[in-house]
PABA-648943 format. One record per residue (C-alpha): x negated, y, z negated. Coordinates in steps of 0.25 Angstrom, whole numbers, padded with zeros to 4 digits, always signed. Each point is the difference from the previous one (the first is absolute). Example, Ala and Ser with C-alpha at 12.3 -4.5 7.8 and 13.67 -1.06 7.14 Angstrom:
BEGIN
-0049-0018-0031;-0006+0014+0002;
This chain:
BEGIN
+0000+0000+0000;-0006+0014+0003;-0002+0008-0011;+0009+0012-0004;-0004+0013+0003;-0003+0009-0012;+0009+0010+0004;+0010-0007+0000;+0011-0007-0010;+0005-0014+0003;+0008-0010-0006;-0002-0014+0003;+0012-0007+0002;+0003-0014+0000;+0010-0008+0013;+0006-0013-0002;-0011-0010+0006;+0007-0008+0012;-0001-0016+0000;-0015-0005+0003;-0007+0014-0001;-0012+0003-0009;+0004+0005-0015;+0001+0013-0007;-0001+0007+0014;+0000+0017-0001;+0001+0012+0008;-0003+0014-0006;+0010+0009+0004;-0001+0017+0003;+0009+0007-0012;-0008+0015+0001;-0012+0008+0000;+0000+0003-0014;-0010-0006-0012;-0007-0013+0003;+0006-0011-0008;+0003-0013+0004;+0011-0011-0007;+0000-0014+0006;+0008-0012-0004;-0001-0015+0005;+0014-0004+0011;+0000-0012-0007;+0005+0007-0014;+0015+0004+0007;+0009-0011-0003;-0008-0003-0013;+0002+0012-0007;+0010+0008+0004;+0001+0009-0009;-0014+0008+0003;+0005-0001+0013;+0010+0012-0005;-0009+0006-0007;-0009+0003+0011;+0013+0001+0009;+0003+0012-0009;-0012+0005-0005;-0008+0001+0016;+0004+0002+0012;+0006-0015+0004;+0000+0003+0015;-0003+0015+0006;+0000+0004+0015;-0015+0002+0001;-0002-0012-0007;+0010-0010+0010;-0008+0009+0012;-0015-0006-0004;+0005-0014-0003;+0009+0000+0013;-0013+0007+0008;+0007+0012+0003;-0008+0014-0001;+0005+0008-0011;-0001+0014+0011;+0015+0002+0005;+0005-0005+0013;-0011-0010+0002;+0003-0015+0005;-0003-0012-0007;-0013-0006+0003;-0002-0012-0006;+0015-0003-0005;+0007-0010+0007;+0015-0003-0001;+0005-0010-0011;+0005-0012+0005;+0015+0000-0001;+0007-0009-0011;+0005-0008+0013;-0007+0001+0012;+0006+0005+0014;-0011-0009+0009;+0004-0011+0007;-0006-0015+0001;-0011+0004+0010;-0004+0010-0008;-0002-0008-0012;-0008-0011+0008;-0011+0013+0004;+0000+0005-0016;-0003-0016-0003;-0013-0001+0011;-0003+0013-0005;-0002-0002-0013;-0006-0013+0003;-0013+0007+0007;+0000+0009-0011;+0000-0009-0010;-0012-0009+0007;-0007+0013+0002;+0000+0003-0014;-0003-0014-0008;+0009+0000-0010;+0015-0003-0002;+0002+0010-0011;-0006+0010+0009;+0008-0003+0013;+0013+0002-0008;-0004+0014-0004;-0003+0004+0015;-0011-0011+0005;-0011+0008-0002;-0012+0002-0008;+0004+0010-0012;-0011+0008+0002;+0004+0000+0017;+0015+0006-0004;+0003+0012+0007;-0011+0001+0009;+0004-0009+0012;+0005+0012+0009;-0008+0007+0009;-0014+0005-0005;+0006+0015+0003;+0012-0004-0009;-0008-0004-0012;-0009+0011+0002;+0011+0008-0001;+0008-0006-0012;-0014-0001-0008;+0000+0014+0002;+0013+0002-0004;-0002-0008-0013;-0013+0005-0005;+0007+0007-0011;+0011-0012-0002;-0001-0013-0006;-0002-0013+0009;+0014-0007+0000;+0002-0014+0006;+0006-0002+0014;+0011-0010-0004;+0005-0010+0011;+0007+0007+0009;-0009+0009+0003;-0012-0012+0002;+0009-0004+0009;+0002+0012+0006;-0012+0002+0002;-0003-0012+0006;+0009+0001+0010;-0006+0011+0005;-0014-0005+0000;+0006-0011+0008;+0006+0009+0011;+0016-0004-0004;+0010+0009-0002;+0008+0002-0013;+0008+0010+0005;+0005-0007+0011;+0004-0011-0010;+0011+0008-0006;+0005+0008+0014;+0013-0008-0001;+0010+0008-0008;+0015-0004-0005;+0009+0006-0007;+0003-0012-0007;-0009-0012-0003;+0000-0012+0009;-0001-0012-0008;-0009-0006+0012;-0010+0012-0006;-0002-0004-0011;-0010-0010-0007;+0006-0011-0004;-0009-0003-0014;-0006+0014-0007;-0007+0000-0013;+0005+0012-0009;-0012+0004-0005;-0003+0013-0005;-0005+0010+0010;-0013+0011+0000;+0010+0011+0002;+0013-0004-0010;-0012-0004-0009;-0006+0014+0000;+0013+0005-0003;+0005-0006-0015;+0004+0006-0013;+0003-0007-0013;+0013-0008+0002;+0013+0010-0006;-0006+0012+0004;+0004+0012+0005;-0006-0001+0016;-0013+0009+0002;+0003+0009+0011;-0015-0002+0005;+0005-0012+0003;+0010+0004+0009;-0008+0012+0007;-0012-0011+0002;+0011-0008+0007;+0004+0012+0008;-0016+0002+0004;-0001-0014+0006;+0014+0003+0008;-0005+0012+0004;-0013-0003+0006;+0006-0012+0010;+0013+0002+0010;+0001-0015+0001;+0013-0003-0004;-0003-0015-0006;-0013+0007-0007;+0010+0008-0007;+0010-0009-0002;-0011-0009-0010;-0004+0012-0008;+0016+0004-0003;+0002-0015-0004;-0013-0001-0007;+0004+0012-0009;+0015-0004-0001;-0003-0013-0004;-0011+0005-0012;+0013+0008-0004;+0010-0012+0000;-0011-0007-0008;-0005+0009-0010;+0012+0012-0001;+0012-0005+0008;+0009+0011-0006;-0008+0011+0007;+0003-0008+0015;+0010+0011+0003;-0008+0012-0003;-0012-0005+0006;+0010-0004+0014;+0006+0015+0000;-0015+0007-0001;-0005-0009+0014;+0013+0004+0007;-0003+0014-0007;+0016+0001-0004;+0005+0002-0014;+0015-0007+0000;+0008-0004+0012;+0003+0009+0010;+0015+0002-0004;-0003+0005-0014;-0010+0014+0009;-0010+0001-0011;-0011+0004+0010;-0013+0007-0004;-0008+0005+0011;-0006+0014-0007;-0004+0009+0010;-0014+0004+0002;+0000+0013-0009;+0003-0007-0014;-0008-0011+0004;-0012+0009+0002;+0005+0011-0012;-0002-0013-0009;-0013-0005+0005;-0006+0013-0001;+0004+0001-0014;-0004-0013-0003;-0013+0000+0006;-0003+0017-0002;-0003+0002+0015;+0007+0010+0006;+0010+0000+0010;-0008+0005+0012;-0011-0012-0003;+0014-0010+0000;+0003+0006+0012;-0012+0000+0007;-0005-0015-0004;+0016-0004+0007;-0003+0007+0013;-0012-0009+0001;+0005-0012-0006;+0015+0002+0005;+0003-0012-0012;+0004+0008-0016;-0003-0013-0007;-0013+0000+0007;-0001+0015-0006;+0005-0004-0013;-0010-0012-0001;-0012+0008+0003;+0004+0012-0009;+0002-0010-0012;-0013-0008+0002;-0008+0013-0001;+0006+0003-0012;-0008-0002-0014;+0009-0005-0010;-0003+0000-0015;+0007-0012-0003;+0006-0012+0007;+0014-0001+0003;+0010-0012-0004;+0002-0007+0012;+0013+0003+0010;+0008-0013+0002;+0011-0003+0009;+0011+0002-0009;-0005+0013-0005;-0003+0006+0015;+0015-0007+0004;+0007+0006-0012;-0007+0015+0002;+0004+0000+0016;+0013-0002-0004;+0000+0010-0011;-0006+0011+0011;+0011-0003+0011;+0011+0001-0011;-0003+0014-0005;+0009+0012+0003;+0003+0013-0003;-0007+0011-0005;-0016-0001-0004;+0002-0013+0009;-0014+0002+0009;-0007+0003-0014;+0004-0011-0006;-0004-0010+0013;-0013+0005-0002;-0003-0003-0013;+0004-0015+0002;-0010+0000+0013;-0011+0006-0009;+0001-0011-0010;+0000-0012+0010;-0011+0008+0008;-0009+0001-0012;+0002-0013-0003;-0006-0004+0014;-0012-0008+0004;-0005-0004+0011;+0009+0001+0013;+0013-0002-0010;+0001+0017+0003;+0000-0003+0014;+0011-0008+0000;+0009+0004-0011;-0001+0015+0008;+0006-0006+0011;+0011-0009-0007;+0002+0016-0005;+0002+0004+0016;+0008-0013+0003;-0013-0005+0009;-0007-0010-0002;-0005-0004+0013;-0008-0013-0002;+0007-0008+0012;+0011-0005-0008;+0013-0003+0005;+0011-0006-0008;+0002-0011+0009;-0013-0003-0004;+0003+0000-0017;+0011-0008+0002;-0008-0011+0008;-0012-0001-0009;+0011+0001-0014;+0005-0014+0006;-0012-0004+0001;-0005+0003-0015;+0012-0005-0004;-0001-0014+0005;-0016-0001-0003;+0005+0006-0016;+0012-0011-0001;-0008-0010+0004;-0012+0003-0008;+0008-0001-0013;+0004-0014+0003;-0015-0005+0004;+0001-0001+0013;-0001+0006+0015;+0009+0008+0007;+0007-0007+0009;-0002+0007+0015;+0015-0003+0004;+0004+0006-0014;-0007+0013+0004;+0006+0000+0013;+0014-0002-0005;-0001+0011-0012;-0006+0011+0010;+0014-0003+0009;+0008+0000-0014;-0007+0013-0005;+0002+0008+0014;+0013-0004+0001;+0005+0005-0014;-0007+0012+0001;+0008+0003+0014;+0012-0002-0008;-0003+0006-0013;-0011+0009+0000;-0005+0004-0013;-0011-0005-0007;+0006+0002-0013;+0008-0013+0000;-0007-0009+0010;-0013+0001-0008;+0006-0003-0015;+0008-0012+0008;-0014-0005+0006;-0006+0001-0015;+0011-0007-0007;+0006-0011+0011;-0010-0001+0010;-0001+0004+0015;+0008-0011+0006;+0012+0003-0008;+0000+0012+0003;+0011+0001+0009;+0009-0006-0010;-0003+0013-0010;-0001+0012+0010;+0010+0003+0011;+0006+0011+0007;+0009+0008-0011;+0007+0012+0002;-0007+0011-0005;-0013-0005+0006;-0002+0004+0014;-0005-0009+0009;-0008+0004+0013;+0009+0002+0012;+0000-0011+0013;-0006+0008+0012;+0002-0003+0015;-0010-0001+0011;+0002+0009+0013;+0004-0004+0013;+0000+0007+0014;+0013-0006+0009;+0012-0009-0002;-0007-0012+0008;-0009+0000-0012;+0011-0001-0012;+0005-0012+0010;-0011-0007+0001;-0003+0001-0015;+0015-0004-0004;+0001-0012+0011;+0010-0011-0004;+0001+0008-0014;+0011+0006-0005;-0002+0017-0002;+0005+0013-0003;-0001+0014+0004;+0002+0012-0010;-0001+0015+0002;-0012+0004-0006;+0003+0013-0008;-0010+0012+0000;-0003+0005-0016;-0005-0007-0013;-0001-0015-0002;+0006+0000-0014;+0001-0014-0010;+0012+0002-0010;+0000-0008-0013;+0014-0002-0007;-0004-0008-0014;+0010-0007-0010;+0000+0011-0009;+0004+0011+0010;-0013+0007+0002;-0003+0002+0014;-0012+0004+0007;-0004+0005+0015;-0013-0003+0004;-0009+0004+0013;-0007-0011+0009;-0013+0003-0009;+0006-0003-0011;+0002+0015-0007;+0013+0003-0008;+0008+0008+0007;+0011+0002-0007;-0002+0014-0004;-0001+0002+0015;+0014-0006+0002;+0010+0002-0012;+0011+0001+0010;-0004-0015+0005;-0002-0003-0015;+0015+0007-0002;+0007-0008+0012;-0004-0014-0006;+0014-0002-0008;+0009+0004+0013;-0006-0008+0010;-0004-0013-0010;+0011-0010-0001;+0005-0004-0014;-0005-0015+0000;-0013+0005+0004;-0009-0001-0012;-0014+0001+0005;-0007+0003+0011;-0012+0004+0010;+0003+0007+0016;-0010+0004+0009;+0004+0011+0008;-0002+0014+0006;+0004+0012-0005;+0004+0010+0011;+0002+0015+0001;+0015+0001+0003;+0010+0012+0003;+0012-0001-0007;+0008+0010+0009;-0004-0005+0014;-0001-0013-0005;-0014-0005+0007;-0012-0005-0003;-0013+0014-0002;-0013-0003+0003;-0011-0006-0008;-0007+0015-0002;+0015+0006-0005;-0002-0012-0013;-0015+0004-0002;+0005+0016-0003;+0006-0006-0014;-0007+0003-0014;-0006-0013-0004;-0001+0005-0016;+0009+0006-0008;+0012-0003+0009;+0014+0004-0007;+0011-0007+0009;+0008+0014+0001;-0011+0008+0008;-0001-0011+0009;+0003+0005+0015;-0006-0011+0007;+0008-0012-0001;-0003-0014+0002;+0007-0011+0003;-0005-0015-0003;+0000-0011+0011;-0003-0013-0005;-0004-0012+0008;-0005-0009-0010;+0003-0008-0014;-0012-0007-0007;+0005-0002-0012;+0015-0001-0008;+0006-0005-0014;-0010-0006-0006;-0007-0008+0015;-0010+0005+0009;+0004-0001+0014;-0014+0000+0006;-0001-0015+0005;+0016+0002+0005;+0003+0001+0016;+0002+0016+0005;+0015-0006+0004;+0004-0004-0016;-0007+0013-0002;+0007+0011+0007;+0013-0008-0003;-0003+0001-0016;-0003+0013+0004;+0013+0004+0005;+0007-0009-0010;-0005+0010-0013;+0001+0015+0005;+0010+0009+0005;-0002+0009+0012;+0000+0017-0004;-0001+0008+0010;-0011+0010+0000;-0006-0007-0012;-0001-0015+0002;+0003-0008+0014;-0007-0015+0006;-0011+0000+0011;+0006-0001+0013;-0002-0013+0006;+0003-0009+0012;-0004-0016+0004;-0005+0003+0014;-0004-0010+0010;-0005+0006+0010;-0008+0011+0007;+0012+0008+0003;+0006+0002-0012;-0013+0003-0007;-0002+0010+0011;+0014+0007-0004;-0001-0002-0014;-0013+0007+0001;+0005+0011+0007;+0011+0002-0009;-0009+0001-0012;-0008+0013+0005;+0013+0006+0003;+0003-0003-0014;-0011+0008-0004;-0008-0013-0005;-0015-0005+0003;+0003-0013+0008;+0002-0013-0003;-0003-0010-0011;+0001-0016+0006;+0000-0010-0010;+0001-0015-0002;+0015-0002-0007;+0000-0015+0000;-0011-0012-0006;-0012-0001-0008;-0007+0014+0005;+0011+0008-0004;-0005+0002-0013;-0004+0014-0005;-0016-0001-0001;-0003+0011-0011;-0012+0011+0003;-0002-0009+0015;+0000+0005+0014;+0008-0011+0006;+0003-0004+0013;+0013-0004-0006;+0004+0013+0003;-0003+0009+0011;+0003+0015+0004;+0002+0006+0013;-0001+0015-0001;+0005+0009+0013;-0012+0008+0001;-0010-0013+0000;+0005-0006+0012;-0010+0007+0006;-0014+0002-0004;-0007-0005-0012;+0013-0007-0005;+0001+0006-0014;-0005+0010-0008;-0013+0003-0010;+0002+0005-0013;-0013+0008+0000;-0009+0009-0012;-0003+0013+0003;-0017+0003-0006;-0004+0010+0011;+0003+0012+0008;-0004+0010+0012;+0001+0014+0002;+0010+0004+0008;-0002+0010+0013;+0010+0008+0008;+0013+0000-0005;-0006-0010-0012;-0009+0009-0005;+0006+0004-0013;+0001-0017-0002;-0006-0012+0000;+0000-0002+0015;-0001-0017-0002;-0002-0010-0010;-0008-0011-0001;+0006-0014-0006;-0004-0012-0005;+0007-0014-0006;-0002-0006-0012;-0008-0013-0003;+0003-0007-0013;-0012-0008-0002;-0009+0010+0003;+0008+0011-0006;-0003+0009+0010;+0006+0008+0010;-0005-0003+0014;+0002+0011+0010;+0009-0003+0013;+0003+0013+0008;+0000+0015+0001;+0014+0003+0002;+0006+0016+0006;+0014-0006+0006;+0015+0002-0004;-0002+0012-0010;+0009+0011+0001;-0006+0014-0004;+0009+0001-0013;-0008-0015-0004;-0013+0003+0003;+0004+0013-0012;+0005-0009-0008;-0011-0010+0000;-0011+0011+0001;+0007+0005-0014;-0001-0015-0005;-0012-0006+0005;-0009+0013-0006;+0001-0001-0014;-0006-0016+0002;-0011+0004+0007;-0015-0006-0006;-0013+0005+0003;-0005-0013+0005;+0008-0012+0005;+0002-0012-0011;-0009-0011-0003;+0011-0010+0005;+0000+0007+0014;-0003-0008+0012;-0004+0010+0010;-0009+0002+0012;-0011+0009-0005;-0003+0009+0012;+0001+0013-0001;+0008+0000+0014;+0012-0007-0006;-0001+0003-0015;+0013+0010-0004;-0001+0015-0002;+0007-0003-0016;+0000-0014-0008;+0014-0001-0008;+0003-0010-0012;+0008-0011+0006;+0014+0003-0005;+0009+0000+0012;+0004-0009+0011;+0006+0003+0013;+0008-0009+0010;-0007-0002+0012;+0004-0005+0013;-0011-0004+0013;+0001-0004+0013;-0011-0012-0003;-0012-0003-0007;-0015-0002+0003;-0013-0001-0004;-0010+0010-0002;-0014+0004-0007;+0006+0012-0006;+0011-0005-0009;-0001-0012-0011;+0013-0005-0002;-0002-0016-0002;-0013+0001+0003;-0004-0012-0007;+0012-0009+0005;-0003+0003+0014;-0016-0002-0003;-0005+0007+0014;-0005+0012-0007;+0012+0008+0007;+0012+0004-0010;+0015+0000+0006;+0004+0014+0003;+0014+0005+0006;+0002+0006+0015;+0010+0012+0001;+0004+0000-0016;+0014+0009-0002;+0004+0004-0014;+0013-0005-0005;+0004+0004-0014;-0007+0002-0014;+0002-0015-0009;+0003+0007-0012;+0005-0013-0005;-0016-0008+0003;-0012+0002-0008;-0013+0000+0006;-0002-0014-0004;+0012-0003+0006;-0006+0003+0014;+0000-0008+0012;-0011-0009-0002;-0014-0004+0007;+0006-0014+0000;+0013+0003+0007;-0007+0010+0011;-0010-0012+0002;+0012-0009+0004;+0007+0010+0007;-0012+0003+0009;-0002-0016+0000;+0013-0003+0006;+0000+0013+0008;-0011-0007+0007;+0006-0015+0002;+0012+0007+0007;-0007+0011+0008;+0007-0008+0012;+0014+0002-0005;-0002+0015-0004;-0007-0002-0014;+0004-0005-0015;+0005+0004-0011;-0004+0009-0013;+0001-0002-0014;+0002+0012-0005;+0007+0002-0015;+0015+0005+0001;+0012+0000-0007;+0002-0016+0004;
């Protein structure tokens, strides 16, 4: 072991020694640059005597963010990547059978190499080899780094690792296959659980509290890789150390990696502005506010400012440790104040946890404060590495291994409940206390608890809906132009009216909330509809358009200042008295539905429908919809097993045929709007275009797609002008995905807070714009020809953007069908 520096303090800490390693094995971590001391205690003490385990738990720091950054061979200067950190291996493994025959024959020359068996199992190389079979460059440049560090050992994965590359194989290529669910086929067949380098860098004493070092160490590894299996095995790592050692704080720990703080029907949403966050790290740190400002034009990333500022800091004593719950339980606290003295009172709560920081924890609790983390982690991602922790944890506490096909079946179960009842607070408790595979059996859609809305795919022409619904029985419905709304009638008479995001809209809508008791029929108990609610004129008795409903107040409504009036149309029933309806046929459906409320005019009426057979009465039935001031057409299957509603999915189930789209691209995008142009000639006193980008979830960036100057009328290029200028940003965000040629860069970068409906005449690739960049893999982003503004989505997010995913499968099929006048889109909408 290299020897400390004398200018630095350490602590020696002990890791649970795997099966067949060498005893009493150490690594000394980093804590800080204070007074030499040095503490060190033998691993093989933590089962036998527990209780010095808590003393040293409460009297050290158990597990700080530059210590986790030396044993995992990350470098403790912000923003760097991991150099001699490889990923934990997951508690079940995504590889297939070939995969495992390569790891076998490589291990087998390692181990032959090395001369010992004990030595093959810890990597199959010489311990005094490890971490010095890269490149003679590479070493060179991880000795340098590490002058100053303590020598750690290279566990297996990374020998192997290394070996590979020596050997000219490809790891990466090894896990290019990606699916959203697990194959069983992927998955080895026998796998040890034994304790891992990563999960055991990462334990605290058993019952308590969760370090939040820990969970920022976690974050660094997910950071410095964009490899979705990479960071699928750190999540699982962590989650199944919390499951092992503090399974209460599972939820806590689940809401900081998808950066929420409760379900998204309850609205507690943090996301600070820039001015408090940087107000509370200067008076935290005692920099001054144009030295805040100036490090984040450079860095374009706060929590990397707030790391820096607080690890040039001297402080006089060392701070209690942060831990989960505390940092949970203090985020809540600050998106819960109101009132008077607010703003004050938010900073004092920041300045303690920031004070409290060490490490890298300041870089990422500042951005929890902003509401981005921006580590390359989307929920889909949490939930599939959740199952897998889960089935590794249940299994461990019975002694044996996980079972592949178990893994497979509870990452189905776990997707499928949270489609249908997405909160966190009651699916994690139920997987505590009754196991993942009954899940299903203790969380299901309730009323009450909004689930995520079934979405429709885009089509271009009749002959496709044919095509699609060959020998199938179908139905056509208008589709109405306003605000998908989810209305919730529970058994104790409380009703709610929810957005397709899942926000509580019933301040927005008393007069829907008002209307329940006169269209609800007496024996109807209990329920859930899907349907839209629609600007309506009571006088001339028709349908407004979508931008007459986005004029109404969306707080603070009282039901007599209303003047626009809606009128709700509903099409769908998914749940009533007591029984879901998901798994039920659209045809018993729309007849329950019909059977339980009463039509009012003006205020509650059914979807009009009609079971067409052919292309000329679609054609009319189309025709009369625009004349009826509605979108298009929705097609759905009314009869047999895929006439299910399929919660939070895009189904092909159900398709929509829009007016406009029958020429062109074939839908529209739903586009974030991050960059504008001065304007010239009659633009001169505005922004003359715009420059617009989707969203890509994994990344968590926004990846540029056009420059748009079409379909604004003078009066909208004010209004937006007026808008769009108190969210400019001096440089453009971290999370941008841009060009950086000053030919194509905008004259002003804005915040991404507004997105645009946009209508093309095709798509195309090109060097200028990275929109799916990565999914098409030709260095050529997709970009749109002949863009055309439609209408501000007041009711989207940014996050809730057309994605890189769909424009790549849009552009994709766009591509197959050139010969038949191009593809379809996937652009979000109100279906």
């Amino acid at each position: 072991m290299a020897p400390v520096q004398p200018s630095q303090q350490t602590l020696t800490r002990f890791f649970a020694r795997p099966a067949g390693s060498k005893p009493k094995r150490q690594a000394t971590l980093m804590i800080s640059n204070d007074n030499p001391t040095t503490s060190t205690r033998p691993e093989n003490r933590r089962d036998e005597n527990d209780s010095e385990d808590v003393k040293l738990y409460k009297n050290e720091v158990s597990s700080t963010p530059d210590s986790v950054e030396k044993e995992n061979g990350l470098s403790s200067s912000p923003g760097q990547k991991v150099v001699n950190g490889s990923p934990p291996s997951s508690p079940i493994s995504r590889t297939g059978a070939n995969h495992d025959v390569k790891g076998t024959k490589r291990r087998k020359r390692m181990g032959s190499r090395s001369g010992s068996s004990s030595e093959a199992e810890n990597g199959g190389l010489p311990k005094k080899n490890r971490g010095n079979t890269g490149s003679g460059a590479e070493s060179k440049a991880l000795s340098d780094q590490n002058n100053d560090e303590v020598e750690l050992e290279m566990n297996r994965d990374e020998a192997t690792k290394a070996e590979v590359s020596s050997s000219g194989e490809s790891v990466e290529a090894e896990a290019s296959e990606e699916e959203p669910v697990l194959r069983e086929d992927e998955i080895k067949e026998e796998l040890p659980l034994a304790k891992k380098e990563f999960s055991r860098k990462l334990k605290w004493p058993p019952s308590l509290p969760v370090p939040y070092a820990a969970l920022c160490a976690t974050f660094e590894k997910i950071e410095a890789t964009t490899k979705r299996l990479e960071i699928i095995s750190y999540c699982a790592a962590f989650f199944q150390e919390v499951l092992t050692l503090t399974p209460g704080s599972l939820l806590q720990v689940v809401y900081l990696f998808i950066n929420r703080l409760s379900p998204d029907y309850e609205g507690i949403e943090i996301g600070l502005g820039e001015s408090i966050l940087m107000k509370a790290i200067g008076e935290c740190t005692g920099r001054s506010q144009a030295q805040i400002k100036a490090d984040y034009q450079k860095t374009g990333d706060l929590g990397t400012v707030a790391q820096n500022s607080r690890m040039n800091q001297p402080t006089m004593f060392k701070p209690k440790p942060l831990t989960v719950e505390g940092v949970f339980r203090n985020l809540k606290e600050i998106a819960m104040i109101t009132g008077s003295q607010s703003q004050s009172r938010k900073v004092g709560i920041i300045n303690k946890m920031l004070s409290a920081c060490q490490g890298n924890e300041a870089k990422y609790l500042v951005r929890s404060l902003e509401g981005k983390l921006r580590i390359h982690l989307a929920e889909k991602t949490v939930l599939s590495s959740l199952a897998q922790a889960v089935v590794a944890w249940e299994a461990q506490k019975k002694g044996k291994s996980p079972s592949p096909t178990n893994v497979v079946k509870a990452e189905e179960i776990l997707r499928a409940v949270y489609s249908e009842m997405p909160t966190y607070d009651m699916i994690i408790p139920s997987i505590v206390k009754n196991g993942i595979m009954n899940l299903r059996e203790s969380c299901a859609l309730t009323p009450g608890v909004p689930l995520k809305p079934m979405l429709a795919k885009p089509t271009k022409s009749i002959t496709e809906v044919l095509d699609r619904f060959q020998d199938q029985k179908y139905t056509c419905e208008y589709k109405y132009d306003g605000e998908r709304a989810q209305i919730h009638f529970l058994g104790n008479g409380q009703s709610h009216v929810y957005s397709r995001n899942s926000e509580d809209m019933s301040a927005k809508y008393p007069d829907i909330v008002s209307a329940i008791e006169r269209f609800i029929k007496p024996e109807t108990k209990s329920f859930v509809l899907d349907c839209e609610a629609v600007a309506w004129d009571r006088d001339a008795k028709k349908i407004l358009p979508f931008q007459v409903l986005s004029t109404r107040k969306r707080k603070d409504v009282q039901e007599g200042d209303i003047k626009v009036r809606v009128c709700i149309f509903a099409f769908d029933m998914l749940y009533a008295n007591g029984k879901s309806l998901l798994q039920t046929p659209l045809s018993e459906r729309r007849k329950l539905l019909h059977e339980s409320f009463n039509e009012v005019e003006g205020e509650f009426t059914f979807a009009k429908y009609m079971d067409g057979i052919n292309v000329d009465e679609i054609q009319e039935f189309l025709d009369q919809s625009v004349k009826d001031s509605c979108e298009g057409l929705m097609i759905k299957m009314l009869d047999g097993d895929e006439s299910g509603y399929e919660p939070s999915k895009r189904s092909r189930n159900w398709l929509k045929l829009k007016k406009d789209y029958l020429t062109g691209v074939g839908d529209s995008l739903d586009l974030v709007v991050i960059g504008a142009f001065y304007g010239r000639g009659k633009r001169t006193n505005w922004y003359g275009a715009f420059l617009l980008a989707c969203y890509n979830p994994d990344s968590q960036e926004y990846e540029t797609i056009c420059k748009i100057g079409t379909g604004f009328s003078e009066e909208m290029l004010d209004t937006l002008y007026q808008k769009l200028s108190e969210t400019t940003t001096a440089r453009p965000r971290s999370y941008y995905s841009y060009t950086q040629s000053n030919a194509n860069a905008p004259d002003v970068w804005f915040e991404p807070t507004m997105v645009w409906e946009v209508l093309a005449a095709d798509l195309s690739l090109s060097p200028v714009y990275r929109a799916a960049i990565a999914e098409i893999g030709r260095n050529k982003g997709v970009s749109l020809r002949f863009p055309r503004f439609i209408r501000i989505r007041d009711d989207k997010s940014p996050e809730q953007a057309t994605t890189s995913e769909q424009v790549c499968e849009f552009y994709q099929r766009q591509a197959s069908a050139a010969g038949n006048g191009g593809g379809d889109d996937f652009g979000e909408d109100d279906y």
